[in-house]
C-alpha positions in Angstrom: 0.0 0.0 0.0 2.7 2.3 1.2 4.5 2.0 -2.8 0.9 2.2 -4.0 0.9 5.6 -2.3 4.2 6.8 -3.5 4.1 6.0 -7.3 0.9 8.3 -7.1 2.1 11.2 -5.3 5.1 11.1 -6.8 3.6 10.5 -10.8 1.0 13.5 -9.9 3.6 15.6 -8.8 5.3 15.2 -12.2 1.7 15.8 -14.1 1.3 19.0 -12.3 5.1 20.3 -13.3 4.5 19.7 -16.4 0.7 21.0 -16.9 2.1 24.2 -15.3 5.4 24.9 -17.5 2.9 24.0 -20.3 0.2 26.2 -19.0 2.8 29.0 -18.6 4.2 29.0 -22.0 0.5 28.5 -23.8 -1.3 30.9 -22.1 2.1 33.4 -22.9 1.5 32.3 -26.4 -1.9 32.6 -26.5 -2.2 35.8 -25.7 0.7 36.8 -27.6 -1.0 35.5 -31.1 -4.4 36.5 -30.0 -5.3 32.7 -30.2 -8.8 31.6 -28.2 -7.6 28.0 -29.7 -4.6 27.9 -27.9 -5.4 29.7 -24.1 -8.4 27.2 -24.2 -5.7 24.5 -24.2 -3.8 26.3 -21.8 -7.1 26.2 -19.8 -7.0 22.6 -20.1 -4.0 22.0 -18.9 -4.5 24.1 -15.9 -7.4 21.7 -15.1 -5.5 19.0 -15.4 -2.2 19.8 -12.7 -5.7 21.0 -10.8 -6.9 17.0 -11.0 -3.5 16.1 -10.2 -3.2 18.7 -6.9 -6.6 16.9 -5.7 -5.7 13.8 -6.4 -2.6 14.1 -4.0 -5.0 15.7 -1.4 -7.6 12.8 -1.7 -5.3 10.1 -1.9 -3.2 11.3 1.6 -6.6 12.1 3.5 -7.4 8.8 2.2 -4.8 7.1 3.7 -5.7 7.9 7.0 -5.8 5.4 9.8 -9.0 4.2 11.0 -10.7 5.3 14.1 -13.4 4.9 16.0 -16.2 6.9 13.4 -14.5 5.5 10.3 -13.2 1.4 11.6 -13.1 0.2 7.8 -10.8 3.4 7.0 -11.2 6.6 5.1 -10.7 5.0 1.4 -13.5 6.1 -0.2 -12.5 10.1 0.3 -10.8 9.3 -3.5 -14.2 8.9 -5.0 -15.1 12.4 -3.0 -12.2 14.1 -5.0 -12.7 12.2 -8.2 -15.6 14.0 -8.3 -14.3 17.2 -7.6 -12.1 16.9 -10.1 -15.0 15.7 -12.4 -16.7 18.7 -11.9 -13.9 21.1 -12.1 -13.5 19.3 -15.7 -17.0 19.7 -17.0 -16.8 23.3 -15.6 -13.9 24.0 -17.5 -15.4 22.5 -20.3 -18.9 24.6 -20.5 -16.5 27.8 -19.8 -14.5 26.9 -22.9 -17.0 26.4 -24.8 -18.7 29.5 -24.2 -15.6 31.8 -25.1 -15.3 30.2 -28.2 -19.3 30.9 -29.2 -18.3 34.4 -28.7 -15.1 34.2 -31.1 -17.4 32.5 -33.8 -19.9 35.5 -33.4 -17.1 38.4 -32.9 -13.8 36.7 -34.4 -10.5 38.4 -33.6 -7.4 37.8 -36.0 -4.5 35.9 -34.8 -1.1 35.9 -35.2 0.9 33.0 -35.1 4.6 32.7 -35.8 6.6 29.9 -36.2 8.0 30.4 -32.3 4.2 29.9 -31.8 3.9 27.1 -33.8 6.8 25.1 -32.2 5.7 25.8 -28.5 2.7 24.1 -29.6 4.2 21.3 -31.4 6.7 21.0 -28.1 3.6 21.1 -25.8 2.4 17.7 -28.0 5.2 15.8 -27.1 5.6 16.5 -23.9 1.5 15.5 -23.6 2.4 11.8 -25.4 5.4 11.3 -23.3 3.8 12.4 -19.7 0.1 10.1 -20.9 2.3 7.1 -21.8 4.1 7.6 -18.3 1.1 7.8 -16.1 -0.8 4.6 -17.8 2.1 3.1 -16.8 2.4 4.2 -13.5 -1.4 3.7 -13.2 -1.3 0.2 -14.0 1.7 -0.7 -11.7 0.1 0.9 -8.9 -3.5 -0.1 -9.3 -4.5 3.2 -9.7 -7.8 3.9 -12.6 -6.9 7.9 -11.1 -3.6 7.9 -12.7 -4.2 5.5 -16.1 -7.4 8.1 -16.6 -4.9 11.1 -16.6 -2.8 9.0 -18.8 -5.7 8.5 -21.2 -6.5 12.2 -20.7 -3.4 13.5 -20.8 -3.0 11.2 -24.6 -6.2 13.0 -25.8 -4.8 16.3 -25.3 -2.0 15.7 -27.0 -5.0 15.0 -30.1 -6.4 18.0 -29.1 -3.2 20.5 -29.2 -2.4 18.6 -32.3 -5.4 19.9 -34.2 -4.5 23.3 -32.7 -1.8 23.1 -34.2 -3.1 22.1 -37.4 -5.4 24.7 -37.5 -3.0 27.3 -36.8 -0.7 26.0 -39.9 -3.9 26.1 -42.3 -4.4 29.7 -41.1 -1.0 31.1 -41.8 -1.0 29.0 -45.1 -4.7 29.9 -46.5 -5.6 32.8 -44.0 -9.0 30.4 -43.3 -9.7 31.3 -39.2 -11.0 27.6 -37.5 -9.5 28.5 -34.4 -12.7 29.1 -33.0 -14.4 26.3 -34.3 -11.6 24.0 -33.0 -11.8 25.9 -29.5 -15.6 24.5 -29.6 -14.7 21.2 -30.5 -12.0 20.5 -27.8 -14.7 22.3 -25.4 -17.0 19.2 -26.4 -14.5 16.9 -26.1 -13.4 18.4 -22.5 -17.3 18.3 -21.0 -17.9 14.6 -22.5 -14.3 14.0 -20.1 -16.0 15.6 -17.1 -19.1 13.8 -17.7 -17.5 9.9 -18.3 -15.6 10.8 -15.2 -18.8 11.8 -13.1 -20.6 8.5 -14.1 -17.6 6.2 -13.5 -16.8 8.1 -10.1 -20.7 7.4 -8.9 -20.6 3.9 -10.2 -18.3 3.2 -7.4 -19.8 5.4 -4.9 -23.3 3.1 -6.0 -22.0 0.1 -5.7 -21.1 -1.5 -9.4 -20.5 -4.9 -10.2 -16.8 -6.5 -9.4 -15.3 -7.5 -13.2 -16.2 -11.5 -13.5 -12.6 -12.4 -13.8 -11.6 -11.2 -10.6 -15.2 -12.8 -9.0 -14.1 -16.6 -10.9 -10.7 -16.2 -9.4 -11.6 -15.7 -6.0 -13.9 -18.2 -6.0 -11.9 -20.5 -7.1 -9.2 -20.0 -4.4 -12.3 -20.5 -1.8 -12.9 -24.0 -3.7 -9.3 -25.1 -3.2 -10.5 -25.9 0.3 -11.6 -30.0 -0.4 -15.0 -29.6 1.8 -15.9 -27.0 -0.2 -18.6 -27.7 -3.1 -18.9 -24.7 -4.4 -19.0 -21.2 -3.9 -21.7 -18.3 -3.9 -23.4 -15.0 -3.5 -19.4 -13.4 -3.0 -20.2 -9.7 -2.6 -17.1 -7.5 -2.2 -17.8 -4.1 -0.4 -15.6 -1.2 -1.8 -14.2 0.9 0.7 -11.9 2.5 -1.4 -9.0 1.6 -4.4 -7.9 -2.3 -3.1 -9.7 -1.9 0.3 -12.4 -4.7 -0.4 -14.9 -6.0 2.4 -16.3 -9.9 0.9 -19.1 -12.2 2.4 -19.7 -15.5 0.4 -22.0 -18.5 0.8 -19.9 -21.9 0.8 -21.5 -25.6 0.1 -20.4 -28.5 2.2 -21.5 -31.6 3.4 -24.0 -32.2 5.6 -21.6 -33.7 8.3 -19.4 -31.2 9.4 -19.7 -30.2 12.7 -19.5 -26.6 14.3 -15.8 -27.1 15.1 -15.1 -28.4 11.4 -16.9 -25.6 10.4 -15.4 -23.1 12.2 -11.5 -23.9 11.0 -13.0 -24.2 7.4 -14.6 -20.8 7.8 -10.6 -19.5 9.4 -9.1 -21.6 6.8 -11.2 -19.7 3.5 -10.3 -16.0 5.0 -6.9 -16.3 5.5 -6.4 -17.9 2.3 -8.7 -15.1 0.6 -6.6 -12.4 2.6 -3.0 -14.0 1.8 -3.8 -14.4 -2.3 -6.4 -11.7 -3.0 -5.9 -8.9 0.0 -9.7 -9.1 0.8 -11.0 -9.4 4.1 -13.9 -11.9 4.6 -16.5 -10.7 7.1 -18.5 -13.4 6.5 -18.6 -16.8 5.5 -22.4 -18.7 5.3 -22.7 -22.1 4.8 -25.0 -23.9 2.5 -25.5 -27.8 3.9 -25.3 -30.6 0.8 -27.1 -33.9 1.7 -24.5 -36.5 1.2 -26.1 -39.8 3.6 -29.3 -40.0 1.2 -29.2 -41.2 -1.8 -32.8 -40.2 -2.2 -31.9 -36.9 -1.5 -29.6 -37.1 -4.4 -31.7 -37.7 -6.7 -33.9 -35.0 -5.8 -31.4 -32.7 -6.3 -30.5 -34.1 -9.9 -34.2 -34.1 -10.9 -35.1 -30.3 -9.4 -31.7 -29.4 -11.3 -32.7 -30.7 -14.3 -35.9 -28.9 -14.2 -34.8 -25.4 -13.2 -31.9 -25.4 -15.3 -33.7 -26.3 -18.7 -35.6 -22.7 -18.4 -33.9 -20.3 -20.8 -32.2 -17.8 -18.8 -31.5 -19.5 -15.6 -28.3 -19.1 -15.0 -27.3 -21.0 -11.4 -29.0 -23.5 -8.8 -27.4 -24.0 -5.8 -27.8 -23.9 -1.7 -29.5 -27.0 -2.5 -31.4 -29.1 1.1 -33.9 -30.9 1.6 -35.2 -31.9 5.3 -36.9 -35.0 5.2 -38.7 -34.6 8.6 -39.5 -31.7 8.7 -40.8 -31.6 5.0 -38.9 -28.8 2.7 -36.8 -28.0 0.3 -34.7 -25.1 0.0 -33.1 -24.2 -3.1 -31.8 -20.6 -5.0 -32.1 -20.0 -8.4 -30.2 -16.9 -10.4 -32.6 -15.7 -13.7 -30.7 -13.6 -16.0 -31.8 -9.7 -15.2 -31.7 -8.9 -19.0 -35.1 -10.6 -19.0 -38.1 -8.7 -18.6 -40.6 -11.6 -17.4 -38.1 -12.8 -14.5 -40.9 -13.4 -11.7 -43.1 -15.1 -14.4 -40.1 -17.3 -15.0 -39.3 -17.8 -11.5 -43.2 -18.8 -10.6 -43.1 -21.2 -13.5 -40.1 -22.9 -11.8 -41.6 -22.6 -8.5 -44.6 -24.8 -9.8 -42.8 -27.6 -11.9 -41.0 -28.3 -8.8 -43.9 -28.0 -6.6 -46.2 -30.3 -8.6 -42.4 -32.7 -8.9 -42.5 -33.2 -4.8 -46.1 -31.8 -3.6 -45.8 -33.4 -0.1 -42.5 -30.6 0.7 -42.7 -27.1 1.4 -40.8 -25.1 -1.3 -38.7 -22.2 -0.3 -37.2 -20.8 -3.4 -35.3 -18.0 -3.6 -34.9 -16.1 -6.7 -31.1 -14.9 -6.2 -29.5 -11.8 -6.7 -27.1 -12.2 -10.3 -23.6 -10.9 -8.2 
């Protein structure tokens, strides 16, 4: 955690060096050339080393031990100034773009020279080498912060690049587009703001864990022999790599509590040591393993449930003989609209397959 920490402060200290030395010598030569074009990208990379000074902030207050208030930490402060930073973005963006309307309406000649010219060019490559550095740094550090400012930081290297282009047309053909690129890379800067808004809230919401990462640590649950399978994992972000899991684990039906309990120890530390996750809690789903009846319930309800289209998991299969149930949970795909017809169609073919048991059938939440 503590290198984590490091390569980001110390790769956003380097994006805000060099968003200011550009910003300096931009805004110098767009005001020297009389070029809206160019101070807009100047504006843009004055956002930009602003992201990068909030980023620091976030990621240090972040980083602050837990206490009594905040016992899972203070991780999530980086989604609070991802969406500063968001909004600074899109503010920038709409400002932008409403200086340039007004050059369109009342343009203003410019006048570029080849000094001009080169700063610009200069400014592109210092944009490609600084995004390629920070993707990099963002992917060995973990960081989505730091590869989206690499990302960003590549696109505004597109950006200066039609600036540029522009600029070279207008000193070769006296045809003024400086204006109309200014509202282009406005557009270009709110859509930023916006994707970063939605992403940021996704995480504050609560957004699906990508599948690989779900299979993987499943599987390292399974590689516990008792265990049948594994289900219902729910990771709790509380900020980048700070997860919070709870999972439902099938075993045999004759384990006792003290089995049970160094399974449970065994599953969490092994979840910890591979995956850095911590394992609040681990449920148990019993399997009936003495009656072969009971087996073959469980291979005819399967069979039934799973041949519905869109049915995508059985499990926390038990049946209790004396007492007279069956419990069982079922996963339907979300992308259909007629789920709870589906699931009531189930909940009868199996009914009318055992009437003398009580069916409690859960329709499952697709995790």
């Amino acid at each position: 955690m503590e290198e984590r920490n490091r390569i980001i402060v110390r790769s956003s200290m380097i994006g805000i060096a060099a968003n200011i030395v550009l910003v300096l010598f931009k805004m110098a030569t767009g005001l020297i050339t009389n070029s809206i074009a160019i101070i807009l990208d100047a504006v843009n990379n004055l956002s930009d080393a602003l992201s990068s000074v909030i980023t620091i902030i976030g990621n240090k207050l972040a980083n602050r031990r837990p206490d009594k208030k905040h016992p899972l930490g203070h991780g999530r402060i980086e989604f609070i100034s991802a969406l500063v930073v968001a909004a600074i973005i899109t503010y920038a963006g709409f400002t932008s773009l409403i200086e340039s309307a007004k050059k369109i309406i009342e343009p203003e000649e410019a006048e570029y020279t080849v000094v001009s010219l080169i700063i610009v060019a200069a400014a592109v490559l210092v944009k490609i080498v600084l995004g390629l550095y920070m993707k990099k740094m963002g992917k060995k550090a973990n960081s989505s912060a730091l590869e989206a400012s690499g990302s960003d930081a590549l696109f505004d290297a597109v950006l200066s690049t039609s600036v540029l282009i522009s600029a070279i047309i207008f000193m070769l053909t006296g045809l003024k587009l400086e204006a109309f690129v200014g509202v282009v890379i406005s557009f270009f800067i709110i859509k930023a703001g916006i994707d970063m808004l939605k992403d940021t809230l996704d995480e504050i919401l609560g957004k699906r864990v990508e599948g690989d990462e779900i299979a993987d640590i499943k599987r390292t649950i399974c590689e516990e022999e008792a265990v049948q399978g594994a289900y219902d994992l729910i990771l709790h972000n509380y900020g980048p790599d700070r997860y919070v899991g709870s999972v439902h684990v099938e075993i045999p039906d004759t384990f006792n509590a003290n089995e049970i309990d160094m399974l449970e120890r065994r599953i969490a530390g092994r979840v910890y040591e591979k995956h850095g996750i911590i394992m609040a809690a681990i449920g148990i789903y019993s399997i009936n393993t003495t009656d072969d009846e009971i087996v073959r319930m469980r291979t005819d309800i399967t069979r039934v449930v799973m041949s519905h289209e869109g049915v995508l998991q059985l499990h926390g299969f038990f049946v209790d003989k004396e007492a007279g149930f069956i419990n069982v949970d079922v996963i339907i795909d979300y992308d259909l609209k007629n789920r709870n017809e589906i699931y009531e169609h189930i909940c009868n073919e199996v009914q009318e397959l055992y009437p003398d048991y009580r069916l409690n059938m859960a329709m499952d939440i697709d995790i």
